[in-house]
C-alpha positions as CSV (number, residue, x, y, z in Angstrom):
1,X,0.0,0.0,0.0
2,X,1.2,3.3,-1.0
3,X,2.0,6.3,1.5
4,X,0.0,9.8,1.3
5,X,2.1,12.5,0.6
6,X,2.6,15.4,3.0
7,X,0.2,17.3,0.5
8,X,-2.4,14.8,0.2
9,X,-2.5,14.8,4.2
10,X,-2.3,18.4,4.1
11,X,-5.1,18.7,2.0
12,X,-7.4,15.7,2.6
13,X,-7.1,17.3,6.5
14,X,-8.0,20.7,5.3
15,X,-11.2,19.3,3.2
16,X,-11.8,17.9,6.8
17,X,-11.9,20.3,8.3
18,X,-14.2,22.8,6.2
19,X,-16.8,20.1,5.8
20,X,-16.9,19.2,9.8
21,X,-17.0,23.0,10.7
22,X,-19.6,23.5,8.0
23,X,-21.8,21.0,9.4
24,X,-21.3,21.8,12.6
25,X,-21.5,25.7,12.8
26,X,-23.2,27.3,9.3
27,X,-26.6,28.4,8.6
28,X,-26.2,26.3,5.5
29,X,-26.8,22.9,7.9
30,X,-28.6,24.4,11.0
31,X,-32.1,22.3,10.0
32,X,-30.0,19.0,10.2
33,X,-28.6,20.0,13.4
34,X,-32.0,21.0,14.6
35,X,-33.7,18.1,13.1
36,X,-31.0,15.7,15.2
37,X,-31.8,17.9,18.3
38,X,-28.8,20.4,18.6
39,X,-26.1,19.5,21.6
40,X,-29.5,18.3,23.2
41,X,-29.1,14.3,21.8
42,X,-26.2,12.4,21.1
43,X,-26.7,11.7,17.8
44,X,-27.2,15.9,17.1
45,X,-24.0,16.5,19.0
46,X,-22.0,14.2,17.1
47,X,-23.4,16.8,14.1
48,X,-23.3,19.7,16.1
49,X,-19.4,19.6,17.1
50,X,-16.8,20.1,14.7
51,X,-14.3,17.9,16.3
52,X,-16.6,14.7,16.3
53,X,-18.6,14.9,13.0
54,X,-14.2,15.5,11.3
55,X,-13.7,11.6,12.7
56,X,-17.0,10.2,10.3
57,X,-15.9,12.6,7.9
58,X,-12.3,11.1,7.6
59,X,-13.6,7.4,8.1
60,X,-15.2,8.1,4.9
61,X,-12.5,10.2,2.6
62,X,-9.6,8.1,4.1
63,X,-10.5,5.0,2.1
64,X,-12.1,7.4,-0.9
65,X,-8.9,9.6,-1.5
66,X,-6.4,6.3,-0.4
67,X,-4.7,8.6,2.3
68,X,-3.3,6.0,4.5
69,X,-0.9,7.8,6.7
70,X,-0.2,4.8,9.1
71,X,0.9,1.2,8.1
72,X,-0.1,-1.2,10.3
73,X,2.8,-3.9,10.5
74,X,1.1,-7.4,11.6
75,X,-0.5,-9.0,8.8
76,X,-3.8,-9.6,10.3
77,X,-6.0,-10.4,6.9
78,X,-8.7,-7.6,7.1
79,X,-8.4,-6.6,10.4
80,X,-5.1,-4.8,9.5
81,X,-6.8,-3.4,6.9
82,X,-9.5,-2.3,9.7
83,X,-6.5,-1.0,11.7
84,X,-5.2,0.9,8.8
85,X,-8.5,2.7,7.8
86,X,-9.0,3.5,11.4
87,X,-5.2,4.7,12.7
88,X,-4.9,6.6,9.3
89,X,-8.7,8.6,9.7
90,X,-7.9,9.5,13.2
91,X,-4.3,10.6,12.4
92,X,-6.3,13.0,9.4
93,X,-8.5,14.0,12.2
94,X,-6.0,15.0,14.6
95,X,-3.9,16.9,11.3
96,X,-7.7,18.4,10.6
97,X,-8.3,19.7,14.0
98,X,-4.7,21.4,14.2
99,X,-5.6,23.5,11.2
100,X,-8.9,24.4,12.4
101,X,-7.2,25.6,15.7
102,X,-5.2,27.8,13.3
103,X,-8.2,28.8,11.0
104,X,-10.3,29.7,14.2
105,X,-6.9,32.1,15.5
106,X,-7.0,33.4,12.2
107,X,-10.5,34.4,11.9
108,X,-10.7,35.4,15.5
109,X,-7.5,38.1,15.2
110,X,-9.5,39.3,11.8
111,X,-12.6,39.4,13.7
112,X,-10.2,41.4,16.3
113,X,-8.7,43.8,14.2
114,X,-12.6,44.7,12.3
115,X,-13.9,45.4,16.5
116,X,-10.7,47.4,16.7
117,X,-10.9,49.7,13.5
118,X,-14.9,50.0,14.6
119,X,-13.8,51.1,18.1
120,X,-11.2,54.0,16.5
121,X,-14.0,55.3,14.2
122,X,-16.5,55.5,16.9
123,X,-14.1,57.3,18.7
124,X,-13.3,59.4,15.9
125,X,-16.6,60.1,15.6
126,X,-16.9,60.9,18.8
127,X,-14.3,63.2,19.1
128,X,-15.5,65.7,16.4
129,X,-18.9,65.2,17.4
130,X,-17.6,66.5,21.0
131,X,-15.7,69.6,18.7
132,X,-18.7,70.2,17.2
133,X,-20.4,70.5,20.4
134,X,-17.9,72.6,21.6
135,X,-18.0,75.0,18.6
136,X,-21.3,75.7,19.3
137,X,-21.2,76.4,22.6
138,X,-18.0,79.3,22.3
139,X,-20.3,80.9,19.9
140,X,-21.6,84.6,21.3
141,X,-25.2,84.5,22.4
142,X,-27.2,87.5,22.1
143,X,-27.9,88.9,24.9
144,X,-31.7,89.3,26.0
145,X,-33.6,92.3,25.5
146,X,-34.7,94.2,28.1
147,X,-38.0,96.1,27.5
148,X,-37.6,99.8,29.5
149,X,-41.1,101.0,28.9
């Protein structure tokens, strides 16, 4: 049996992870999750967390895209073959929940750095808002009239 390449691990573990997180967390598969009762069953947890619905997801491409990462060395008939499909998925899991620690830093310092350019343009905002204010106030008021009749 052949050996995946770092890039087929790479990217089988990336196609991994997209498909587990968009099960798990977009709108796109929110009436399965609901249908399967959220975090509220097991069977709709297994759905609803990214980490657990990535193992069923590799079970299945593992064998699909022949990305067999670890050899088994006992000769065992098909249960090496078991023991194969099943060291090499979780080893594509593990790889798959790496990068979607990485993807999640990466889209949390973008989400960051949007709440931090928001934050200098409210304040910016409220800075000539407060000049504006100010403006107005420095301005000479006419003084009443006072009637002498």
């Amino acid at each position: 049996m052949v050996r995946a390449s770092l890039f087929q691990i790479f990217a089988v573990s990336a196609v991994v992870m997209g498909m587990s997180h968009t099960i798990a967390k977009e709108k796109v598969f929110a009436w399965l999750r609901e249908r399967l009762g959220g975090k509220q069953t097991y069977v709709g947890y297994l759905v609803s967390c990214p980490y657990c619905n990535s193992h069923w997801i590799a079970f299945a491409l593992v064998p699909l895209t022949g990305t067999w990462v670890v050899d088994v060395a006992p000769e065992w008939g098909v249960l090496s073959t078991i023991m194969r499909w099943f060291f090499s998925s979780i080893f594509i899991t593990v790889a798959a929940a790496f990068l979607r620690i990485a993807f999640y830093f990466v889209d949390e310092s973008q989400g960051l750095l949007r709440r931090e350019i928001a934050k200098a343009e409210a304040e910016t905002h409220a800075v000539h808002v407060h000049a504006a204010t100010e403006e107005c106030d420095e301005q000479p008021r006419p003084e009443p009239r006072v009637s002498t009749h």
